[in-house]
C-alpha positions in Angstrom: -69.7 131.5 -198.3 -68.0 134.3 -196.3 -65.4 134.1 -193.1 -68.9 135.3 -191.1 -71.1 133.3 -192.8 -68.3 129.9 -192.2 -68.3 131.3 -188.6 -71.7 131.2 -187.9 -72.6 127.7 -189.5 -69.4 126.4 -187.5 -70.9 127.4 -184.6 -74.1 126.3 -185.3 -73.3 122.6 -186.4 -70.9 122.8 -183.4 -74.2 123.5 -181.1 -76.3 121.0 -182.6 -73.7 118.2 -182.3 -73.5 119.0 -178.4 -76.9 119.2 -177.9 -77.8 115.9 -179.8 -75.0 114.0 -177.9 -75.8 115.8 -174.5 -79.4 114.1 -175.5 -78.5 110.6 -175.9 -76.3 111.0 -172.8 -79.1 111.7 -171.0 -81.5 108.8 -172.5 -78.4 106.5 -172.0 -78.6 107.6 -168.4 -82.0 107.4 -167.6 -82.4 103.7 -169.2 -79.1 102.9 -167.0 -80.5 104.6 -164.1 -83.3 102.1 -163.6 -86.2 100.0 -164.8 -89.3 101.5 -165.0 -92.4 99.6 -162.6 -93.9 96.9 -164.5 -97.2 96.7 -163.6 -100.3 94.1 -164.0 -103.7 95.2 -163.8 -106.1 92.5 -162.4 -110.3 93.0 -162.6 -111.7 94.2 -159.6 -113.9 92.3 -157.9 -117.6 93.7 -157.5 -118.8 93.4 -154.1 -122.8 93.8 -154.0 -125.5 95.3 -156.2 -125.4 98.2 -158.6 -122.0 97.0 -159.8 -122.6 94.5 -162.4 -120.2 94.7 -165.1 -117.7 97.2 -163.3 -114.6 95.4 -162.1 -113.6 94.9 -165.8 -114.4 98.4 -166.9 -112.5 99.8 -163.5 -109.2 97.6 -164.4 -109.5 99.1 -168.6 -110.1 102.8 -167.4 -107.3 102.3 -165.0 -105.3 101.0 -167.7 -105.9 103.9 -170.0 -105.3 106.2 -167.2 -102.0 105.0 -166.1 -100.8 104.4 -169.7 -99.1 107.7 -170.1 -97.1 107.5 -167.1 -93.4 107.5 -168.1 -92.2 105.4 -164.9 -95.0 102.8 -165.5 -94.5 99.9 -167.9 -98.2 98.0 -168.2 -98.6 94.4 -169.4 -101.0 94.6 -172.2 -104.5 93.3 -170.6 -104.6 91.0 -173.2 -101.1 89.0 -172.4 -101.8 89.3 -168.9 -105.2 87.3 -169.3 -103.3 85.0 -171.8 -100.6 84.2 -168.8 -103.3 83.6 -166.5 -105.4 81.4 -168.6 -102.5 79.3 -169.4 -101.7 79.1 -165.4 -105.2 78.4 -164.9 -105.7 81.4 -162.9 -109.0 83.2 -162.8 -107.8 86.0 -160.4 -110.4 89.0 -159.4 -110.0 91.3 -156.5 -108.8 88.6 -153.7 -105.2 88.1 -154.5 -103.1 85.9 -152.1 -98.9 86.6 -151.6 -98.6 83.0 -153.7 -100.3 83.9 -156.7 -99.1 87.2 -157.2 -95.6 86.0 -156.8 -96.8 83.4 -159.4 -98.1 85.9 -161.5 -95.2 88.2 -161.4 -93.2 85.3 -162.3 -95.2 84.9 -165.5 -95.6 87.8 -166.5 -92.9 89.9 -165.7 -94.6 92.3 -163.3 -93.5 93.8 -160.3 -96.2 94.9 -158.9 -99.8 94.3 -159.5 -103.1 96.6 -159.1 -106.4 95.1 -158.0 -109.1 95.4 -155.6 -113.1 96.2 -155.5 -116.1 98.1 -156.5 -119.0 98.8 -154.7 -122.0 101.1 -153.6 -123.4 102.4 -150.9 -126.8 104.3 -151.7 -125.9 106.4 -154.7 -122.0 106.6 -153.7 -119.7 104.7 -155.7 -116.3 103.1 -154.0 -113.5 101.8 -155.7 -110.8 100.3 -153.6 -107.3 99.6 -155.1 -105.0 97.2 -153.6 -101.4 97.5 -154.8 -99.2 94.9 -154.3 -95.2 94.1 -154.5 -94.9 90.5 -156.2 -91.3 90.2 -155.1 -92.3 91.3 -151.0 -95.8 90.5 -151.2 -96.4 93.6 -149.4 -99.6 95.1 -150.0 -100.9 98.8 -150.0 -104.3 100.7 -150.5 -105.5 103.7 -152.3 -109.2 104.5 -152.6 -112.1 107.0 -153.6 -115.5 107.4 -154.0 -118.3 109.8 -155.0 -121.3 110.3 -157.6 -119.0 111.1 -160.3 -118.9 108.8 -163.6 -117.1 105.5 -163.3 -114.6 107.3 -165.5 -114.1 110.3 -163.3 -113.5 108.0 -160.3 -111.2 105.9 -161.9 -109.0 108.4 -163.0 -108.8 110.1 -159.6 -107.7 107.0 -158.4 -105.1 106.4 -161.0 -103.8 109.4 -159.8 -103.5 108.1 -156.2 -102.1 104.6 -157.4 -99.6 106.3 -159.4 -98.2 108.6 -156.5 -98.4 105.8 -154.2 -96.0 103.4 -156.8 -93.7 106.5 -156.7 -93.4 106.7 -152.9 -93.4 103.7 -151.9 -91.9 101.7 -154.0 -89.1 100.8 -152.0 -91.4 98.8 -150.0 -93.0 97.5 -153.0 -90.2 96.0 -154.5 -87.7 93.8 -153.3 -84.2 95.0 -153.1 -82.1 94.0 -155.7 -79.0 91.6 -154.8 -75.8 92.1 -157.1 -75.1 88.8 -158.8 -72.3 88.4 -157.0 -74.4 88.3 -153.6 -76.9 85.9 -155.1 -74.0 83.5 -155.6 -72.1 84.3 -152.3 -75.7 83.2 -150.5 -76.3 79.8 -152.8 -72.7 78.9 -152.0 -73.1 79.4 -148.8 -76.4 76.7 -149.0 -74.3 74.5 -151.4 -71.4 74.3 -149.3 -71.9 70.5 -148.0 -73.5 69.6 -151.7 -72.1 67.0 -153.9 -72.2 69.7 -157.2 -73.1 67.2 -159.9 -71.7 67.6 -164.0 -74.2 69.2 -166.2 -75.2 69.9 -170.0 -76.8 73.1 -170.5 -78.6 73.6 -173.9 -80.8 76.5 -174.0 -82.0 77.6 -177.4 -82.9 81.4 -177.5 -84.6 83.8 -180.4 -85.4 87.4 -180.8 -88.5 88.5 -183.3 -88.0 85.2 -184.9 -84.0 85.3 -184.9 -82.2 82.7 -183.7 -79.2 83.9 -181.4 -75.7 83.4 -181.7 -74.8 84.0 -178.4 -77.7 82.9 -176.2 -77.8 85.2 -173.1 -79.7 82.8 -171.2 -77.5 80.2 -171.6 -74.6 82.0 -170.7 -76.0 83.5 -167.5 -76.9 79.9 -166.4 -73.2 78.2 -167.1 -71.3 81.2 -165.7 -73.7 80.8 -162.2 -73.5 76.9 -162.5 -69.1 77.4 -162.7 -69.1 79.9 -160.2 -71.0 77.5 -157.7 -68.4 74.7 -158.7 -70.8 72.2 -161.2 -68.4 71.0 -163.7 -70.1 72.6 -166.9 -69.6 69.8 -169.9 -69.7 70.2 -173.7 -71.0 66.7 -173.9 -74.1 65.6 -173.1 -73.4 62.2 -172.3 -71.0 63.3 -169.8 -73.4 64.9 -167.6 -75.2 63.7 -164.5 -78.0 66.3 -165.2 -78.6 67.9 -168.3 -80.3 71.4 -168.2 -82.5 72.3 -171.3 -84.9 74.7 -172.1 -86.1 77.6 -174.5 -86.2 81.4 -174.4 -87.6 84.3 -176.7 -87.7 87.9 -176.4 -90.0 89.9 -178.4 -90.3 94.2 -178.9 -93.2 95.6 -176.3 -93.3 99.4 -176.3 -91.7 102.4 -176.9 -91.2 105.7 -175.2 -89.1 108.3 -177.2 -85.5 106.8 -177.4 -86.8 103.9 -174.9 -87.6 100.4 -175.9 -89.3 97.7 -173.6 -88.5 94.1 -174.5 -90.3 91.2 -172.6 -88.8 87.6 -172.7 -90.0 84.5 -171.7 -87.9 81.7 -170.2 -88.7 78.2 -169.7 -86.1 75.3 -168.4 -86.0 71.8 -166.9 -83.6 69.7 -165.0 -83.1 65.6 -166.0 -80.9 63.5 -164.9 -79.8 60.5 -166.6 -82.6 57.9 -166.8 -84.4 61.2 -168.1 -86.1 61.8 -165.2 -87.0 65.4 -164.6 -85.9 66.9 -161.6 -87.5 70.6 -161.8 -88.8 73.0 -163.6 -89.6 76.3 -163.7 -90.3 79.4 -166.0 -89.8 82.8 -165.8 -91.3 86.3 -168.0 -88.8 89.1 -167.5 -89.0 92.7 -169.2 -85.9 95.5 -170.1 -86.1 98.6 -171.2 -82.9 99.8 -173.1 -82.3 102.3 -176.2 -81.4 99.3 -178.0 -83.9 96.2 -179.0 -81.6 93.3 -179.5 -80.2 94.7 -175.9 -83.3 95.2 -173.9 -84.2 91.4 -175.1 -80.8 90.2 -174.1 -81.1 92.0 -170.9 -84.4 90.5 -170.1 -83.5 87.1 -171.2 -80.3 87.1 -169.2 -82.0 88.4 -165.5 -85.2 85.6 -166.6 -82.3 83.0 -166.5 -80.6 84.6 -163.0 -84.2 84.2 -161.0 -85.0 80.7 -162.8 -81.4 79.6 -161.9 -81.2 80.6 -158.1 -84.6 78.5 -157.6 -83.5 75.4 -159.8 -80.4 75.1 -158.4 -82.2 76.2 -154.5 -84.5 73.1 -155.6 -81.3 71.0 -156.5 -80.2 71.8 -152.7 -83.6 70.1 -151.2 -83.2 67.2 -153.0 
Protein backbone atom coordinates (compact mmCIF):
# COMPACT_ATOMS: atom_id res chain seq x y z
CA UNK A 1 0.00 0.00 0.00
CA UNK A 2 1.22 3.42 -1.03
CA UNK A 3 1.77 6.86 1.14
CA UNK A 4 -1.79 7.91 -0.89
CA UNK A 5 -3.29 4.86 -0.63
CA UNK A 6 -2.22 4.79 3.73
CA UNK A 7 -3.62 8.38 3.50
CA UNK A 8 -6.77 7.74 2.23
CA UNK A 9 -7.72 4.60 4.41
CA UNK A 10 -6.40 6.71 7.50
CA UNK A 11 -8.74 9.07 6.69
CA UNK A 12 -11.41 6.98 6.03
CA UNK A 13 -11.19 4.70 9.24
CA UNK A 14 -10.66 7.97 10.95
CA UNK A 15 -14.28 9.09 9.51
CA UNK A 16 -16.01 6.09 10.32
CA UNK A 17 -14.76 5.93 13.92
CA UNK A 18 -16.27 9.56 14.47
CA UNK A 19 -19.28 8.90 12.82
CA UNK A 20 -20.00 5.57 14.72
CA UNK A 21 -19.18 7.28 18.15
CA UNK A 22 -20.99 10.59 17.13
CA UNK A 23 -23.97 7.78 16.71
CA UNK A 24 -23.93 6.24 20.02
CA UNK A 25 -23.55 9.72 21.53
CA UNK A 26 -26.55 10.53 20.12
CA UNK A 27 -28.57 7.20 21.13
CA UNK A 28 -26.95 7.63 24.61
CA UNK A 29 -28.59 11.05 24.59
CA UNK A 30 -31.83 10.43 23.46
CA UNK A 31 -32.34 7.39 25.99
CA UNK A 32 -30.97 9.93 28.77
CA UNK A 33 -33.01 12.62 27.49
CA UNK A 34 -36.28 10.98 28.50
CA UNK A 35 -38.64 8.06 28.62
CA UNK A 36 -40.78 7.49 25.94
CA UNK A 37 -45.00 7.56 26.83
CA UNK A 38 -46.10 4.33 27.95
CA UNK A 39 -49.27 3.81 26.92
CA UNK A 40 -52.40 1.26 27.54
CA UNK A 41 -54.97 0.85 25.20
CA UNK A 42 -58.41 -0.04 26.79
CA UNK A 43 -61.65 -1.44 24.49
CA UNK A 44 -63.96 1.15 23.64
CA UNK A 45 -67.13 0.89 24.73
CA UNK A 46 -70.06 0.64 22.02
CA UNK A 47 -72.74 2.84 22.62
CA UNK A 48 -76.03 1.76 20.55
CA UNK A 49 -76.70 -0.27 17.46
CA UNK A 50 -74.70 -0.95 14.36
CA UNK A 51 -71.61 -1.25 16.56
CA UNK A 52 -71.54 -4.80 17.74
CA UNK A 53 -68.18 -6.06 17.84
CA UNK A 54 -66.29 -2.63 17.34
CA UNK A 55 -64.80 -1.47 20.63
CA UNK A 56 -62.35 -4.34 20.49
CA UNK A 57 -61.52 -3.97 16.87
CA UNK A 58 -61.17 0.06 17.39
CA UNK A 59 -58.61 -0.56 20.52
CA UNK A 60 -56.41 -3.39 18.00
CA UNK A 61 -56.41 -0.95 14.92
CA UNK A 62 -55.43 1.75 17.20
CA UNK A 63 -52.80 -0.36 18.46
CA UNK A 64 -51.39 -1.24 15.13
CA UNK A 65 -51.58 2.32 14.17
CA UNK A 66 -49.76 3.86 17.00
CA UNK A 67 -47.18 0.99 17.05
CA UNK A 68 -44.64 2.78 14.90
CA UNK A 69 -44.52 5.77 16.79
CA UNK A 70 -40.98 6.23 18.10
CA UNK A 71 -42.11 8.33 21.39
CA UNK A 72 -44.90 5.74 22.19
CA UNK A 73 -44.02 2.62 24.18
CA UNK A 74 -47.52 0.30 24.12
CA UNK A 75 -48.23 -2.41 26.62
CA UNK A 76 -48.82 -5.44 24.60
CA UNK A 77 -52.83 -5.93 24.56
CA UNK A 78 -52.35 -9.16 25.80
CA UNK A 79 -50.35 -8.19 29.25
CA UNK A 80 -52.58 -5.40 29.71
CA UNK A 81 -55.75 -7.81 29.75
CA UNK A 82 -53.63 -10.22 31.86
CA UNK A 83 -53.06 -7.23 34.60
CA UNK A 84 -56.59 -6.47 34.49
CA UNK A 85 -57.91 -9.91 34.83
CA UNK A 86 -55.66 -10.56 37.71
CA UNK A 87 -57.02 -6.98 39.40
CA UNK A 88 -60.35 -8.08 38.59
CA UNK A 89 -60.90 -5.31 36.25
CA UNK A 90 -63.17 -5.55 33.28
CA UNK A 91 -62.59 -1.88 32.12
CA UNK A 92 -64.39 -0.57 28.73
CA UNK A 93 -64.87 2.97 27.65
CA UNK A 94 -65.97 4.45 31.27
CA UNK A 95 -62.74 4.81 33.08
CA UNK A 96 -62.78 6.58 36.61
CA UNK A 97 -59.37 8.69 38.03
CA UNK A 98 -59.10 5.44 40.59
CA UNK A 99 -58.77 2.77 38.32
CA UNK A 100 -56.65 4.27 35.87
CA UNK A 101 -54.25 5.27 38.56
CA UNK A 102 -54.69 1.59 39.56
CA UNK A 103 -54.11 0.50 36.22
CA UNK A 104 -51.09 2.54 35.64
CA UNK A 105 -49.80 1.22 38.69
CA UNK A 106 -50.03 -2.33 37.29
CA UNK A 107 -49.06 -2.00 34.37
CA UNK A 108 -46.59 0.51 33.97
CA UNK A 109 -48.50 3.06 31.89
CA UNK A 110 -48.67 6.48 31.91
CA UNK A 111 -51.27 7.25 30.18
CA UNK A 112 -54.17 5.29 28.88
CA UNK A 113 -56.40 5.53 25.63
CA UNK A 114 -60.10 4.68 25.64
CA UNK A 115 -63.42 5.89 24.83
CA UNK A 116 -66.60 4.93 22.41
CA UNK A 117 -68.01 3.95 19.21
CA UNK A 118 -71.16 4.76 17.79
CA UNK A 119 -73.51 5.62 14.76
CA UNK A 120 -75.63 8.05 13.78
CA UNK A 121 -77.57 7.05 10.45
CA UNK A 122 -74.69 5.78 8.19
CA UNK A 123 -71.91 8.08 10.11
CA UNK A 124 -69.58 6.30 12.19
CA UNK A 125 -68.05 8.18 15.49
CA UNK A 126 -65.21 7.19 17.42
CA UNK A 127 -64.38 9.13 20.46
CA UNK A 128 -60.98 8.78 22.25
CA UNK A 129 -60.48 9.72 25.69
CA UNK A 130 -56.91 10.06 26.75
CA UNK A 131 -55.97 10.02 30.11
CA UNK A 132 -52.81 10.91 32.50
CA UNK A 133 -52.72 7.95 35.20
CA UNK A 134 -50.35 9.99 37.36
CA UNK A 135 -52.90 13.47 37.15
CA UNK A 136 -55.89 11.84 36.18
CA UNK A 137 -56.41 14.49 33.76
CA UNK A 138 -58.41 13.56 30.92
CA UNK A 139 -58.38 14.82 27.16
CA UNK A 140 -60.49 14.07 23.94
CA UNK A 141 -59.76 13.52 20.30
CA UNK A 142 -62.43 12.31 17.88
CA UNK A 143 -63.61 11.64 14.18
CA UNK A 144 -66.23 10.37 12.20
CA UNK A 145 -67.33 9.60 8.69
CA UNK A 146 -68.45 6.68 6.15
CA UNK A 147 -64.93 5.60 5.75
CA UNK A 148 -63.96 1.89 6.89
CA UNK A 149 -63.47 1.28 10.63
CA UNK A 150 -59.82 1.12 9.57
CA UNK A 151 -59.62 4.43 7.82
CA UNK A 152 -61.26 6.13 10.88
CA UNK A 153 -59.18 4.57 13.27
CA UNK A 154 -56.07 5.54 11.81
CA UNK A 155 -57.12 9.17 11.39
CA UNK A 156 -57.68 9.22 14.88
CA UNK A 157 -54.43 7.67 15.83
CA UNK A 158 -53.13 10.42 14.11
CA UNK A 159 -54.94 12.88 16.43
CA UNK A 160 -54.24 10.83 19.70
CA UNK A 161 -50.71 10.76 18.81
CA UNK A 162 -50.35 14.65 18.27
CA UNK A 163 -52.42 15.30 21.19
CA UNK A 164 -49.75 12.90 23.60
CA UNK A 165 -47.00 15.12 21.97
CA UNK A 166 -48.66 18.49 23.01
CA UNK A 167 -49.95 17.93 25.80
CA UNK A 168 -48.23 15.84 27.63
CA UNK A 169 -47.12 18.07 30.21
CA UNK A 170 -50.53 18.00 31.45
CA UNK A 171 -50.83 14.42 30.96
CA UNK A 172 -48.13 13.50 33.13
CA UNK A 173 -47.32 14.31 36.46
CA UNK A 174 -44.17 16.26 37.00
CA UNK A 175 -41.41 14.28 38.06
CA UNK A 176 -39.94 15.04 41.73
CA UNK A 177 -36.03 14.40 42.16
CA UNK A 178 -35.56 11.82 44.81
CA UNK A 179 -34.25 14.07 46.86
CA UNK A 180 -37.64 16.16 47.01
CA UNK A 181 -39.65 12.94 47.42
CA UNK A 182 -37.64 12.47 50.66
CA UNK A 183 -37.47 16.19 51.79
CA UNK A 184 -41.67 15.98 51.60
CA UNK A 185 -41.96 12.39 53.60
CA UNK A 186 -39.62 13.88 56.20
CA UNK A 187 -41.35 16.58 56.46
CA UNK A 188 -44.75 14.06 57.22
CA UNK A 189 -42.49 11.88 59.34
CA UNK A 190 -41.13 14.47 61.45
CA UNK A 191 -43.23 13.72 64.77
CA UNK A 192 -43.02 9.62 63.84
CA UNK A 193 -41.48 7.13 65.99
CA UNK A 194 -39.28 5.61 62.79
CA UNK A 195 -39.32 1.93 63.75
CA UNK A 196 -36.08 -0.81 62.99
CA UNK A 197 -36.65 -2.75 59.89
CA UNK A 198 -35.37 -5.86 57.76
CA UNK A 199 -35.63 -5.43 54.15
CA UNK A 200 -35.26 -8.66 52.05
CA UNK A 201 -36.27 -8.17 48.51
CA UNK A 202 -35.31 -10.92 46.12
CA UNK A 203 -34.92 -9.66 42.44
CA UNK A 204 -34.21 -11.56 38.89
CA UNK A 205 -33.69 -10.54 35.31
CA UNK A 206 -34.74 -13.10 32.34
CA UNK A 207 -34.47 -15.78 34.97
CA UNK A 208 -31.16 -14.41 36.60
CA UNK A 209 -31.00 -13.93 39.98
CA UNK A 210 -29.29 -10.45 40.94
CA UNK A 211 -26.35 -9.80 42.78
CA UNK A 212 -27.07 -6.44 43.60
CA UNK A 213 -30.89 -6.13 43.90
CA UNK A 214 -31.79 -2.57 42.71
CA UNK A 215 -34.92 -2.68 44.41
CA UNK A 216 -33.65 -3.47 47.54
CA UNK A 217 -31.22 -0.88 47.55
CA UNK A 218 -33.53 1.94 46.54
CA UNK A 219 -35.83 0.94 49.49
CA UNK A 220 -32.90 0.88 52.39
CA UNK A 221 -31.11 4.03 51.09
CA UNK A 222 -34.88 5.90 51.29
CA UNK A 223 -35.70 3.98 54.66
CA UNK A 224 -31.80 5.54 56.14
CA UNK A 225 -32.40 8.74 54.71
CA UNK A 226 -35.86 9.08 56.54
CA UNK A 227 -33.93 7.93 59.82
CA UNK A 228 -35.36 3.90 60.17
CA UNK A 229 -32.55 2.08 61.62
CA UNK A 230 -31.98 -0.42 58.65
CA UNK A 231 -30.82 -3.96 60.39
CA UNK A 232 -28.91 -7.00 58.92
CA UNK A 233 -30.93 -9.21 61.31
CA UNK A 234 -34.15 -10.04 61.03
CA UNK A 235 -34.87 -10.68 64.49
CA UNK A 236 -33.82 -7.25 65.32
CA UNK A 237 -36.49 -5.56 63.48
CA UNK A 238 -39.83 -4.12 64.56
CA UNK A 239 -41.02 -4.46 60.89
CA UNK A 240 -39.58 -6.62 58.42
CA UNK A 241 -40.10 -5.50 54.65
CA UNK A 242 -40.19 -8.41 52.14
CA UNK A 243 -41.04 -8.80 48.76
CA UNK A 244 -40.06 -9.93 45.13
CA UNK A 245 -39.18 -8.21 41.85
CA UNK A 246 -38.39 -9.28 38.16
CA UNK A 247 -37.59 -7.45 35.10
CA UNK A 248 -37.96 -9.02 31.86
CA UNK A 249 -36.84 -7.59 27.94
CA UNK A 250 -40.10 -5.82 26.15
CA UNK A 251 -39.18 -4.11 22.80
CA UNK A 252 -36.67 -2.80 20.79
CA UNK A 253 -36.20 0.29 18.70
CA UNK A 254 -32.73 0.52 16.91
CA UNK A 255 -30.08 0.89 19.70
CA UNK A 256 -33.18 1.17 22.31
CA UNK A 257 -34.34 -1.47 24.61
CA UNK A 258 -37.55 -1.31 26.79
CA UNK A 259 -37.48 -3.41 29.94
CA UNK A 260 -40.71 -3.76 32.17
CA UNK A 261 -40.39 -4.86 35.89
CA UNK A 262 -42.72 -5.88 38.25
CA UNK A 263 -42.52 -5.14 42.04
CA UNK A 264 -44.47 -6.57 44.77
CA UNK A 265 -43.66 -5.87 48.72
CA UNK A 266 -45.30 -6.22 52.18
CA UNK A 267 -44.83 -4.74 55.51
CA UNK A 268 -45.07 -7.25 59.04
CA UNK A 269 -44.40 -6.46 62.03
CA UNK A 270 -43.43 -8.83 64.63
CA UNK A 271 -46.40 -11.18 65.52
CA UNK A 272 -46.32 -11.38 61.56
CA UNK A 273 -48.98 -9.29 61.13
CA UNK A 274 -49.01 -7.49 57.86
CA UNK A 275 -49.18 -3.96 57.89
CA UNK A 276 -49.35 -3.00 53.95
CA UNK A 277 -48.88 -3.88 50.81
CA UNK A 278 -48.60 -2.75 47.67
CA UNK A 279 -47.24 -3.50 44.01
CA UNK A 280 -45.97 -1.70 41.40
CA UNK A 281 -45.16 -2.45 37.20
CA UNK A 282 -42.57 0.13 36.01
CA UNK A 283 -40.91 0.27 32.39
CA UNK A 284 -37.09 1.78 31.13
CA UNK A 285 -35.82 2.16 28.12
CA UNK A 286 -32.02 2.22 27.99
CA UNK A 287 -29.29 0.95 25.30
CA UNK A 288 -28.45 -1.61 27.80
CA UNK A 289 -30.91 -4.60 28.97
CA UNK A 290 -29.59 -5.50 32.36
CA UNK A 291 -29.75 -1.43 32.78
CA UNK A 292 -33.18 -0.62 31.52
CA UNK A 293 -34.38 -3.61 34.08
CA UNK A 294 -32.43 -2.15 36.89
CA UNK A 295 -33.74 1.16 36.07
CA UNK A 296 -37.28 0.07 36.08
CA UNK A 297 -36.94 -2.09 39.05
CA UNK A 298 -35.29 0.70 41.06
CA UNK A 299 -38.12 3.79 40.20
CA UNK A 300 -40.97 0.47 40.92
CA UNK A 301 -39.35 0.43 44.38
CA UNK A 302 -39.22 4.64 44.77
CA UNK A 303 -43.26 4.85 44.06
CA UNK A 304 -44.05 1.55 46.22
CA UNK A 305 -41.74 2.98 48.98
CA UNK A 306 -43.22 6.66 49.23
CA UNK A 307 -46.85 5.02 49.63
CA UNK A 308 -45.67 2.13 52.15
CA UNK A 309 -43.92 4.24 54.27
CA UNK A 310 -47.02 7.37 53.59
CA UNK A 311 -49.24 4.20 54.85
CA UNK A 312 -46.76 3.71 57.77
CA UNK A 313 -47.51 7.54 58.66
CA UNK A 314 -51.49 6.90 58.96
CA UNK A 315 -51.11 4.25 61.11
Amino acid sequence: MNKLSKCIFTGLLALYCLTAFGEEKNEEKRAKAGQPHTVAILNFSERGSGVKDTGSQVAELMFAHLVSNANIWLVERQDLQKVLTEAELNLSGAVNPNQAIQVGQLSGARIIITGSVFKIRNKTYIVAKVIGTETSRVLGESTNGTNSLDELSEELAKKVSALIEEEAKKLLAKKSSKKNLIAELKTKMKNTKKPTVYIDINEEHLGKKSKDPAAQTEFQLICKELGFTVTGLKADAELIITGEGFSEFSARRQKLISVKARLEVKIVDRQGKIVAVDRQTDIAVDLAENIAGKTALQSAAQKVAVRLLTKLIKK
